[in-house]
C-alpha positions as CSV (number, residue, x, y, z in Angstrom):
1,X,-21.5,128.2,109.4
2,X,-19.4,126.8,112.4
3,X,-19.4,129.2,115.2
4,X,-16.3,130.2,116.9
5,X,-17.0,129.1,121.2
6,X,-14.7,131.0,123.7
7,X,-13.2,127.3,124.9
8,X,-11.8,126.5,120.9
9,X,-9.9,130.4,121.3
10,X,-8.5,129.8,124.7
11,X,-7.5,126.7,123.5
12,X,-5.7,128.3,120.3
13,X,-4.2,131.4,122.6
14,X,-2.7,128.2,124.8
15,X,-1.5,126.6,121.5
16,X,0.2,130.4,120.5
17,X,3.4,130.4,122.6
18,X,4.3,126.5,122.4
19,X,4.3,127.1,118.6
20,X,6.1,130.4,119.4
21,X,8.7,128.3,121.3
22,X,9.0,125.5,119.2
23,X,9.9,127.6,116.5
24,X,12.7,129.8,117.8
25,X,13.9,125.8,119.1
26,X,14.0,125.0,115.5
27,X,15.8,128.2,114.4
28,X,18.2,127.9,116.7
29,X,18.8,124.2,115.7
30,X,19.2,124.9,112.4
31,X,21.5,127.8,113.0
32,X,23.5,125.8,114.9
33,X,23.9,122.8,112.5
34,X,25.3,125.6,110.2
35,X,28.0,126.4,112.6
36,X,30.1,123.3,111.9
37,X,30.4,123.6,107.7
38,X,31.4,127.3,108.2
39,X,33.9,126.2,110.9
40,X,35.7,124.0,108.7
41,X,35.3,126.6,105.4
42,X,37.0,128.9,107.3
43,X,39.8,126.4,108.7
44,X,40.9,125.9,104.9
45,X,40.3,129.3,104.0
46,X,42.6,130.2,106.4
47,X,45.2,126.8,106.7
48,X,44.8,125.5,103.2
49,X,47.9,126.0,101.2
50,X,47.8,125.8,97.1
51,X,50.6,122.7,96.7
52,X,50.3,119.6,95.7
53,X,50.7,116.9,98.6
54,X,52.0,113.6,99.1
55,X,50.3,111.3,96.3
56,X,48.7,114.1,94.8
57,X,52.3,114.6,93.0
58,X,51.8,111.6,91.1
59,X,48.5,113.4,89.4
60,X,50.7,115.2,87.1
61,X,51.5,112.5,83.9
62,X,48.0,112.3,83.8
63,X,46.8,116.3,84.1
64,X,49.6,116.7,81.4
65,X,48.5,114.2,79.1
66,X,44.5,115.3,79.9
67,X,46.0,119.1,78.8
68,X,47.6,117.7,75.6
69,X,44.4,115.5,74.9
70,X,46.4,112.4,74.7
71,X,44.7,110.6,77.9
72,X,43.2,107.4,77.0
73,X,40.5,105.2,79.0
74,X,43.4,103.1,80.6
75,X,45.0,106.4,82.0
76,X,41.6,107.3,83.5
77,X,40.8,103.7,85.3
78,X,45.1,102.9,86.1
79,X,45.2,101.8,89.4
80,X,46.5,104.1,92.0
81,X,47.7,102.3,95.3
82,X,45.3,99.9,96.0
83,X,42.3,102.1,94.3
84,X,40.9,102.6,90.8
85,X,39.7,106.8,90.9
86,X,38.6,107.2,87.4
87,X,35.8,109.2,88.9
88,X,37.7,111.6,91.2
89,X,40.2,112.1,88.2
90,X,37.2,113.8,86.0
91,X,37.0,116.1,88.9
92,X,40.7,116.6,89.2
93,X,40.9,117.7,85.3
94,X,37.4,119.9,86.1
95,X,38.8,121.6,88.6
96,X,42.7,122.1,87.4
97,X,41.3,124.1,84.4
98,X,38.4,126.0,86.2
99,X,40.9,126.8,89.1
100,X,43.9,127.1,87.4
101,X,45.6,124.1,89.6
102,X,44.8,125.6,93.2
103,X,44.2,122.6,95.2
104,X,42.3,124.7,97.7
105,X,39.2,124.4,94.7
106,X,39.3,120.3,95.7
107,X,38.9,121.1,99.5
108,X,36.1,122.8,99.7
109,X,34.6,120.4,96.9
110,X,35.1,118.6,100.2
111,X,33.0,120.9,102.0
112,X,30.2,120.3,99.7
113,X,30.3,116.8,99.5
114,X,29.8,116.8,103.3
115,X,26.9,119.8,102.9
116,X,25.7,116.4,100.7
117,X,26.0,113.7,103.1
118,X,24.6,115.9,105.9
119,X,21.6,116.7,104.0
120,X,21.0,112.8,102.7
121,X,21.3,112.0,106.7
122,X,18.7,114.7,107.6
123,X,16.1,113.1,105.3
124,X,17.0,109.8,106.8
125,X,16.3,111.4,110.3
126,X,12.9,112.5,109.1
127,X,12.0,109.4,107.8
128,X,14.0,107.4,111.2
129,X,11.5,109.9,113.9
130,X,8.0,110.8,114.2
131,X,6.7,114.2,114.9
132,X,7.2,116.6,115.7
133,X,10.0,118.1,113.7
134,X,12.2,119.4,116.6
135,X,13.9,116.0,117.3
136,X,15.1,115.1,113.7
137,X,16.2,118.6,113.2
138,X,18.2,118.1,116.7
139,X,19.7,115.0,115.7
140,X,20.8,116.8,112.0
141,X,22.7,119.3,114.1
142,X,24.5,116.9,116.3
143,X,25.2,114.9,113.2
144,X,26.9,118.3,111.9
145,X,29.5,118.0,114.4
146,X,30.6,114.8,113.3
147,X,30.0,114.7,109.4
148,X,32.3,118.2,109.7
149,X,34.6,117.2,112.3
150,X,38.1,118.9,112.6
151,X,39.5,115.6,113.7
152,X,39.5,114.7,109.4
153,X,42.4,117.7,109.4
154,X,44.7,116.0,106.6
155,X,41.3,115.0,104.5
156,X,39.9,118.6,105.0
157,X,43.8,120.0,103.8
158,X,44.6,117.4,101.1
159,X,42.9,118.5,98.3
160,X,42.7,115.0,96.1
161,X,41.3,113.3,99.6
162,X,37.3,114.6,98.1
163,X,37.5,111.3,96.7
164,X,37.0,109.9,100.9
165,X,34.2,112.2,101.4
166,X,32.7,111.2,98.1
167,X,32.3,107.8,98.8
168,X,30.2,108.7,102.2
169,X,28.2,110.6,99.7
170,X,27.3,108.2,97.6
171,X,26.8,105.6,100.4
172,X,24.2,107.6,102.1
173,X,22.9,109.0,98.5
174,X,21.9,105.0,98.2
175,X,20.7,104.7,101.3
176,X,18.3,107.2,100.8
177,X,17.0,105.7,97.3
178,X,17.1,101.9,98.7
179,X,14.8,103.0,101.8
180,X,12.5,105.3,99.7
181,X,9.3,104.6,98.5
182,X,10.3,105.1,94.5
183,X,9.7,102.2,92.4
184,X,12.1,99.1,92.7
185,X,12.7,99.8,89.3
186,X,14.0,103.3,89.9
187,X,16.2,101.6,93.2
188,X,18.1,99.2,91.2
189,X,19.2,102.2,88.6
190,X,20.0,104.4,90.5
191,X,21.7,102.5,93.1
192,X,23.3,100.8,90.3
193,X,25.3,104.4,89.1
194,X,25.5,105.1,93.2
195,X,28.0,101.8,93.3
196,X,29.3,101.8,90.0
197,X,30.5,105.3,90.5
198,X,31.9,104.6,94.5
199,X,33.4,101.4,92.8
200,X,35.5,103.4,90.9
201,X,36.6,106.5,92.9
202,X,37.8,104.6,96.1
203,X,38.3,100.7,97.1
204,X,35.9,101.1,99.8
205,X,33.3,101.9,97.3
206,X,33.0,98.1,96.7
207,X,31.2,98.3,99.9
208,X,28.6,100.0,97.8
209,X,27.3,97.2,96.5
210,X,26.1,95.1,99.2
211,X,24.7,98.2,101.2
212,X,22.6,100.0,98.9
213,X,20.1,98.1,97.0
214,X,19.6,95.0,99.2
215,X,18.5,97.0,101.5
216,X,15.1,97.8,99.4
217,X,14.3,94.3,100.8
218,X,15.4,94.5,104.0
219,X,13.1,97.0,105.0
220,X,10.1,95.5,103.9
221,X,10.0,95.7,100.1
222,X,7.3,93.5,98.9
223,X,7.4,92.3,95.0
224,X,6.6,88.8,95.7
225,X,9.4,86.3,96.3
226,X,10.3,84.8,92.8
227,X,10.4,88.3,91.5
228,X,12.4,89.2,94.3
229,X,14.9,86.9,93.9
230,X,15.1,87.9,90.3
231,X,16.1,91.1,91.1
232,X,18.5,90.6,93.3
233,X,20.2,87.8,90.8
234,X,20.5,91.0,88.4
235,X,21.7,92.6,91.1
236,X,24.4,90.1,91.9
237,X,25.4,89.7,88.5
238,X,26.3,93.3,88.0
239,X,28.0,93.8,91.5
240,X,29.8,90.9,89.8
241,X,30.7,92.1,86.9
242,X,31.8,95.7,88.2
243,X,34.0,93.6,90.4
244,X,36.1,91.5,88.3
245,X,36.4,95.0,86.0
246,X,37.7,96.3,88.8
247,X,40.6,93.5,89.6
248,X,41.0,93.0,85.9
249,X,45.2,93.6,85.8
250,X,45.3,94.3,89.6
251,X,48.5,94.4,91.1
252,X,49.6,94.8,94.9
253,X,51.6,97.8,95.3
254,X,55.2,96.9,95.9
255,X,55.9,99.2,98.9
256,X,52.8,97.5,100.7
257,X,53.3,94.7,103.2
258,X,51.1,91.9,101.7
259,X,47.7,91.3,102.6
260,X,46.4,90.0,105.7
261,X,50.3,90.1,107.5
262,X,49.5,89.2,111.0
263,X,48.8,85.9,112.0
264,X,47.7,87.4,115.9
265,X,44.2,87.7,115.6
266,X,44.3,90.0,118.3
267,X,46.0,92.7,116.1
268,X,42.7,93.0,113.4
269,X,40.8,93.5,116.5
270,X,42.8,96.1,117.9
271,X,43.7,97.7,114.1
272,X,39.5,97.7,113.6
273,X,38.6,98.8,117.1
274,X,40.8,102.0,117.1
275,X,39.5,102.8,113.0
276,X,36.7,103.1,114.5
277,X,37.4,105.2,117.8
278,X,40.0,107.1,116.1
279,X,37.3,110.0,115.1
280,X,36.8,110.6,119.0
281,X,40.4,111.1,119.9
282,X,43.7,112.5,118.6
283,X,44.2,111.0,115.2
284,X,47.6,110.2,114.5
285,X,49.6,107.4,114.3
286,X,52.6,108.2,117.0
287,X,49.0,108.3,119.9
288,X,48.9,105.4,121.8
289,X,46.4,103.0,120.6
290,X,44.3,102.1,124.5
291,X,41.8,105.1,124.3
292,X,40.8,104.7,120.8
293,X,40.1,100.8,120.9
294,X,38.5,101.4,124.0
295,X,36.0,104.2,122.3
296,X,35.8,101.9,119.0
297,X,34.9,98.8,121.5
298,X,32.2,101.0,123.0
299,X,31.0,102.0,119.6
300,X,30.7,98.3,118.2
301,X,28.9,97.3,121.7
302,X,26.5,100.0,120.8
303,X,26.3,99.0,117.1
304,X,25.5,94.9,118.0
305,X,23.5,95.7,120.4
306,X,21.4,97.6,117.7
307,X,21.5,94.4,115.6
308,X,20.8,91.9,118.4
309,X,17.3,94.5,118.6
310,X,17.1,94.8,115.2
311,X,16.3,90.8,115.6
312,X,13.9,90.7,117.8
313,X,11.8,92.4,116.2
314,X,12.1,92.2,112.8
315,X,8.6,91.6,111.9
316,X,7.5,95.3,113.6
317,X,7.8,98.0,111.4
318,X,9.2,100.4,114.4
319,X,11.9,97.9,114.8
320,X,13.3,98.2,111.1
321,X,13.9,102.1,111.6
322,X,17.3,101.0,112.6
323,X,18.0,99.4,109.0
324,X,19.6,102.4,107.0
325,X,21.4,103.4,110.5
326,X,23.0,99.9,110.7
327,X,23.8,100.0,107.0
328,X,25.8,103.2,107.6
329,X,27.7,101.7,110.3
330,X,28.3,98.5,108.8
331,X,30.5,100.7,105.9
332,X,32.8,101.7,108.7
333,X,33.0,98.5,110.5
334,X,34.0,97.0,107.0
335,X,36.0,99.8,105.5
336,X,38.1,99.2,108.8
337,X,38.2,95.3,108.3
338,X,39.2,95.7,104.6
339,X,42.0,98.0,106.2
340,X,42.9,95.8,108.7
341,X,43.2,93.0,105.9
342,X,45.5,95.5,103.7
343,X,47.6,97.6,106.1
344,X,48.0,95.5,109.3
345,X,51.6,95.3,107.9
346,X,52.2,98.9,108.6
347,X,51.4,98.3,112.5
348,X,48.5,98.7,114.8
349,X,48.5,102.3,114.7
350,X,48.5,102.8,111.4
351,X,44.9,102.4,111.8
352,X,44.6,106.2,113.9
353,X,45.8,108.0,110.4
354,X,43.6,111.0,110.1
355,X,42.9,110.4,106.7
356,X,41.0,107.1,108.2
357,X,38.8,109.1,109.5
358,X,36.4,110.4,107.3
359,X,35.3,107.0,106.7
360,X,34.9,106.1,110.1
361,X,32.7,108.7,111.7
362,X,29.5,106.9,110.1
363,X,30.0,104.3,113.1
364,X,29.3,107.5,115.5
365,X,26.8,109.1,113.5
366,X,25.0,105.5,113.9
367,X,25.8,104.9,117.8
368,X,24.3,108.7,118.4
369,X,21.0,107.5,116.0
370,X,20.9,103.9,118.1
371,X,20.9,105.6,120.9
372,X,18.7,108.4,120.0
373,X,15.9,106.0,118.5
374,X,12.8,105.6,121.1
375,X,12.9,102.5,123.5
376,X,9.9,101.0,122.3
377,X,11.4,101.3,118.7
378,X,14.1,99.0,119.2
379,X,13.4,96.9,122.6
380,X,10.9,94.1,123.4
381,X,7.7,94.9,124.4
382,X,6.7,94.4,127.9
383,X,9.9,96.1,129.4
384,X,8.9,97.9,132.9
385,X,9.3,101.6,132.9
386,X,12.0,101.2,135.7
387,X,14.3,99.0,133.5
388,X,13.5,102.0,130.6
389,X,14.4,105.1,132.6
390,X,17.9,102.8,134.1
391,X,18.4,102.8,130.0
392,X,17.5,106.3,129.3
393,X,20.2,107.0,132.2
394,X,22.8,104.7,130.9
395,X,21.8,106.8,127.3
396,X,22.4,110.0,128.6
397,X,25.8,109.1,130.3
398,X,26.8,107.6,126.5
399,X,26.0,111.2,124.8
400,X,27.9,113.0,127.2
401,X,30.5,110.9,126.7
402,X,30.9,111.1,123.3
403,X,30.6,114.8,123.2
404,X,33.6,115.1,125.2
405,X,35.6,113.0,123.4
406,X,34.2,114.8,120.6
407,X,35.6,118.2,121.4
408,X,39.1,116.6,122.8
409,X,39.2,115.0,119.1
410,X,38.1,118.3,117.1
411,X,40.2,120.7,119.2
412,X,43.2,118.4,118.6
413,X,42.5,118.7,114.7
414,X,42.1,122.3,114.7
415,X,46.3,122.3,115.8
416,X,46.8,120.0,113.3
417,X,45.7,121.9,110.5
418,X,47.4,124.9,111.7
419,X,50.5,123.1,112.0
420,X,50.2,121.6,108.5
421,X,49.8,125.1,107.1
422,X,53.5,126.1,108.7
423,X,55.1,123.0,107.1
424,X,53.6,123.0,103.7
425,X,54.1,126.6,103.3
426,X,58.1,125.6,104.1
427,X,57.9,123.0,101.4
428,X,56.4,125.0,99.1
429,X,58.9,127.8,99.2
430,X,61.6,125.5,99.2
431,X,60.0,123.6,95.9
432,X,59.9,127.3,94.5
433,X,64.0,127.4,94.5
434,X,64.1,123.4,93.7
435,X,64.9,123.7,89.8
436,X,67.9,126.2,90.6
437,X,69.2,125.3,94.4
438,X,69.2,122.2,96.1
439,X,66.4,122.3,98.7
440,X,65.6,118.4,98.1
441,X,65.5,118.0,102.0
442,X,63.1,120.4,103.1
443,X,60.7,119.7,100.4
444,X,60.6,116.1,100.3
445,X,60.1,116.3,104.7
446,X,57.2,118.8,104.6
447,X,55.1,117.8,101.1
448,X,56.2,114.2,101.7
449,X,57.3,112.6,98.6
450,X,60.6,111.1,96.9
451,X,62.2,114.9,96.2
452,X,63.1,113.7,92.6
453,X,60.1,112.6,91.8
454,X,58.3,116.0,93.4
455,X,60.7,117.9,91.6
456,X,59.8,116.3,88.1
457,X,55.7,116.1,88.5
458,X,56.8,120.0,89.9
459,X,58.3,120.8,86.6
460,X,55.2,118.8,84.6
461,X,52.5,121.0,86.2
462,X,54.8,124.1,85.5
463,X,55.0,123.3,82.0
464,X,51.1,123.7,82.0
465,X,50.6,127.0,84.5
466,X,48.8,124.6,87.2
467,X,52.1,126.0,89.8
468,X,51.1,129.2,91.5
469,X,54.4,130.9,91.9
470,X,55.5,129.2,89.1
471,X,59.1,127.6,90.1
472,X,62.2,130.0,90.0
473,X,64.2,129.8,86.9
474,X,66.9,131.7,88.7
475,X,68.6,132.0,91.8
476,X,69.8,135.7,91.1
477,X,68.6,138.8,93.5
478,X,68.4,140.6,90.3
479,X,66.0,138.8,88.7
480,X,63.9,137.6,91.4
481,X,60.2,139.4,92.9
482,X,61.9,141.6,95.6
483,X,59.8,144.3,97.4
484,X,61.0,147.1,98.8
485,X,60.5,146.8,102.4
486,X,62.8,149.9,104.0
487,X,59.7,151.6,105.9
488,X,58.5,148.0,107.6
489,X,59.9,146.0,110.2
490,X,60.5,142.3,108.4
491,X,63.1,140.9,110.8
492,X,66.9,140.6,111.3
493,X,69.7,138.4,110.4
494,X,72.0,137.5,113.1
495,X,75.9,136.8,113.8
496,X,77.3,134.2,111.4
497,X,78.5,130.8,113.8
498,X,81.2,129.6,112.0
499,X,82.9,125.9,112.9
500,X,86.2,125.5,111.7
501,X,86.9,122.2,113.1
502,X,83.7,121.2,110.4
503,X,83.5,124.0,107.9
504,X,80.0,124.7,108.6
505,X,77.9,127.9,109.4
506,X,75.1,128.6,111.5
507,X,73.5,132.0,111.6
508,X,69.9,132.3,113.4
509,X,67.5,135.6,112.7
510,X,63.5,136.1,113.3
511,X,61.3,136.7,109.9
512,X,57.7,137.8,109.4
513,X,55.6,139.5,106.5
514,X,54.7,143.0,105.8
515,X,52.2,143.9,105.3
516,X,50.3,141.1,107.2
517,X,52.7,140.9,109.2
518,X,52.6,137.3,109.9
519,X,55.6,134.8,110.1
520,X,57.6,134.2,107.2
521,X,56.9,130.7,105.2
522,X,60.8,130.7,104.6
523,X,63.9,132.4,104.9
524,X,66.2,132.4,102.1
525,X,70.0,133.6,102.2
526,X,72.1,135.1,99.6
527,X,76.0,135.9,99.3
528,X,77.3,138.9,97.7
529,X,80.0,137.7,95.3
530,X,82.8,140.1,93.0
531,X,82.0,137.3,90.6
532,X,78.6,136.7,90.3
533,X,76.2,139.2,92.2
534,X,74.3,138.7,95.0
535,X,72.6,135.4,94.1
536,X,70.4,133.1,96.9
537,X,72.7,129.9,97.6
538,X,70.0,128.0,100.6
539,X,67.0,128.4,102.0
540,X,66.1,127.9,106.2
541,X,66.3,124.1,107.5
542,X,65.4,125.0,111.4
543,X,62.9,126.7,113.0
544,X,63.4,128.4,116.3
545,X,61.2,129.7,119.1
546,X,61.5,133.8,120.0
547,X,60.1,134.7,122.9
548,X,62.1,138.0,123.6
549,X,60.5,139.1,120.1
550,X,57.0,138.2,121.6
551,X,57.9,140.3,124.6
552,X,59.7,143.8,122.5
553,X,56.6,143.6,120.1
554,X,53.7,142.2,121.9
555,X,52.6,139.9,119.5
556,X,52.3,136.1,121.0
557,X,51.0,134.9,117.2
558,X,54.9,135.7,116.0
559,X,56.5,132.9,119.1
560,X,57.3,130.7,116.0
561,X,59.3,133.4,114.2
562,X,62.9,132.6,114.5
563,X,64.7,130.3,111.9
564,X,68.2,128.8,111.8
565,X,70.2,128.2,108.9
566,X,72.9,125.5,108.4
567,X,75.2,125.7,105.6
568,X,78.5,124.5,104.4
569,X,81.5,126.7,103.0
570,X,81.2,125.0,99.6
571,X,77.8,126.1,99.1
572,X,79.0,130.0,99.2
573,X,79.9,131.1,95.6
574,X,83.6,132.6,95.4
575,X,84.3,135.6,96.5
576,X,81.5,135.8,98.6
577,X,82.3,138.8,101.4
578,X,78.4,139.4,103.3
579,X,75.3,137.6,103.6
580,X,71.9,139.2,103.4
581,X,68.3,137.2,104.5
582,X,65.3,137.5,102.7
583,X,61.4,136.9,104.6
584,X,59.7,134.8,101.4
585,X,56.3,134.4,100.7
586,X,55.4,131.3,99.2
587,X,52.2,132.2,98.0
588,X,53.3,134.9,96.0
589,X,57.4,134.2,95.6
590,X,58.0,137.3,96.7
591,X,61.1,138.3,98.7
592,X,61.2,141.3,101.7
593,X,65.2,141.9,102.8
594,X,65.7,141.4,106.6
595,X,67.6,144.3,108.9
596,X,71.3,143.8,109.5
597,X,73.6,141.8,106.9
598,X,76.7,139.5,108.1
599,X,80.6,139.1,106.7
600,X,81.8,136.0,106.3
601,X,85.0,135.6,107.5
């Protein structure tokens, strides 16, 4: 029996509070990484808005013939834009029965998808460092921030855009299986469904197919060379074959410029560059495009540099723990050529879209991993220590860059979704009057679509009880959700502006919710007629600014409360005498009367 010396337990008491440390490090780490995911959870918890947006609208044929059981194969693999989502429709159906329609169900499907893609990263970090764990469990935090970056603000708010982070998924899903040490076998299946799957849920997913299972090769697969070869002819074949299925009755969307549209060169540089810096700065495409080419320029020197590494020292096994890193950031660096190739029609800064995003931010996550990979991993050997601490420097000065431009980018989409919230609330109330007023203009600017095509896919998912309100069937006071509001504070209509020269009237007024008392999504107006009741005849087109109601109730969140409303005589029913306003939710449809009412004269 060994005996226990007094040197082996001062050694272990020594051992006690490093452990002690390295443990609360790690805690904290991990709590950390889990500050990002609830960040963004409770961003669309509190800016999502149940509505169908933009080419989500277009959904509704198919959700009604899915609800009537008449959908065939065709309607599942149709093209859509320049994309076949056969995939990301089966969710669609799933979740417009299980949620009832709410679109809010698909964005935090989102959220889960990234939970997914974060996780696949981590086991790529443990696999990517050596021990101890501290350093991969760092790098899995700092990758948080990016995977669950505000900057994605329209991707995070528009429910059917799951199909984005899906692909990322899947692409790091194969990664994963291509770089494990599972049977070849096992790789090609599975990577096989991976693509097949990406293939059809989003054009990028294409991509799939040449970053996945070649990759069990690259990083030192060894099955002899004829067999090999064999496997990556079956390989080939089915990428193939998954590809002309794909094109099979492909047509070009007609409101797309045509492919490849520029003949400058210049311009797919400067369209790929700023793809690929757009996740670091302001994402939109009015921003000027210097900052983010610059960033994306910085991010492919960083990227090439990699590969240039990667070459020399191919035959070390330390060197190819840049492999699955480099696949990851090849995905962006394509997925913004294949742009380039498709929308460099639309202009140069049609590449900033925030919706671009999401598939851009693996070129970050891989410049952070580059960078974070020991020297001796990915340089020559017989560098001097001076030459590696002048790179550890340079290093350093990278990541603090970034994480500046990181928190510029992320505080700019934080606004974003908060401003998106205001407008599609607007819509959405509007689109609640839109069978029995004409609110065509305020709808079709804020949930962005033809209005009489919104209006008709509006009325489709209506006839199934995927609208929450359902639309109004009348424009009458009497038969519409009114609360009574008399002991709460709601707002006040103002004098009635009346041009004769023009016939038109203005009248202005401030709005917010009881109880909540937040602003109002919408102001509606209604005219009190001999003839036919009082009755709402428009709805708000103007918002307005009210500081002096900031200042009397000492509330800065109600600045944006005021509204203006623009309307012509002929809109007013006959023998309309006063006008009343009406604070509308547009979650709920319901309508709270403002102080004051106005004769028209």
């Amino acid at each position: 029996m060994h005996k226990v010396t007094r040197a082996e337990i001062a050694f272990e008491c020594r051992r006690l509070p490093v452990r002690s440390r390295q443990r609360w490090v790690t805690s904290f780490v991990v709590v950390l990484a889990l500050i990002p995911p609830l960040l963004i959870t409770y961003l669309i918890a509190s800016f999502g808005v149940n509505i169908p947006y933009t080419d989500e609208w277009s959904y509704a044929p198919f959700l009604l013939k899915a609800y009537h059981h008449t959908a065939t194969l065709d309607d599942y693999f149709a093209q859509h834009n320049e994309h076949r989502v056969a995939f990301p429709k089966l969710f669609l159906l799933l979740f417009a029965r299980l949620a009832h329609g709410d679109v809010r169900a698909q964005m935090f499907f989102s959220v889960a998808l990234a939970a997914g893609t974060l996780f696949n990263i981590a086991l790529l970090l443990r696999r990517t460092f050596p021990p101890p764990k501290i350093k991969p469990v760092a790098f899995t935090a700092i990758t948080s921030f990016l995977v669950f970056s505000p900057v994605q603000a329209e991707n995070w708010l528009w429910g059917f855009q799951f199909c984005l982070f899906l692909i990322v998924f899947l692409l790091t899903c194969g990664i994963c299986v291509a770089t494990s040490t599972v049977p070849l076998s096992v790789k090609f299946v599975c990577c096989l469904i991976i693509s097949f799957v990406a293939t059809f849920s989003f054009g990028s997913g294409l991509l799939l197919w040449l970053l996945t299972f070649p990759l069990a090769f690259a990083v030192g697969e060894k099955q002899g060379r004829r067999r090999n070869t064999l496997w990556l002819v079956a390989w080939s074949l089915t990428a193939a074959t998954a590809i002309l299925f794909y094109a099979h009755g492909y047509t070009k969307p007609p409101y797309h410029p045509p492919l490849a549209a520029s003949r400058n060169i210049f311009d797919y540089y400067f369209y790929v560059a700023g793809f690929l810096g757009a996740p670091l700065y302001r994402s939109g495409p009015t921003e000027s495009v210097a900052l983010p080419v610059t960033v994306g320029t910085l991010l492919l020197l960083i990227y090439f540099l990699g590969v240039a590494n990667l070459a020399k020292n191919w035959r070390r096994s330390p060197g190819r723990a840049a492999i699955p890193w480099l696949a990851l950031g090849a995905f962006s660096f394509l997925s913004g050529g294949l742009a380039a190739v498709t929308r460099i029609g639309f202009g140069v800064t049609q590449a900033l879209d925030s919706r671009y995003t999401t598939l851009s931010l693996p070129m970050s996550v891989t410049a952070i991993i580059l960078l974070a990979i020991p020297s001796t991993q990915l340089r020559f050997p017989g560098q001097s220590q001076r030459l590696l601490d002048r790179m550890n420097r340079v290093e350093a000065s990278l990541f603090t860059l970034l994480a500046i431009l990181f928190l510029t980018s992320a505080w700019w989409g934080i606004a974003e979704m908060a401003d998106a919230r205001r407008m599609r609330l607007w819509g959405k109330a509007a689109l609640h009057f839109g069978a029995v007023l004409d609110t065509s203009r305020i709808y079709q600017m804020y949930l962005h679509g033809d209005a009489a095509e919104v209006l008709k896919y509006a009325k489709m998912e209506d006839s199934i009880g995927l609208l929450r309100p359902p639309l109004a069937t009348s424009a009458r006071i009497a038969e519409l959700p009114v609360v009574d509001n008399s002991r709460s504070m709601t707002g006040f209509i103002g004098p009635v502006d009346h041009a004769s020269y023009s016939g038109i009237y203005n009248v202005t007024g401030w709005a917010i919710l009881p109880p909540a008392g937040r602003v109002a999504d919408a102001v509606a107006l209604s005219s009190n007629s001999r003839t036919e009741g009082e009755r709402i005849f428009a709805i708000n087109d103007q918002l307005e600014d009210r500081p002096d109601v900031v200042k009397v109730l000492h509330r800065p969140d109600l600045l944006h409360c005021g509204w203006r409303a623009s309307f012509s005589s002929d809109a007013l029913p006959d023998g309309t005498k006063q006008l009343a306003a009406w604070a509308m939710d547009a979650n709920s449809g319901r309508l709270y009367r403002l102080g004051g009412t106005e004769t028209i004269r």
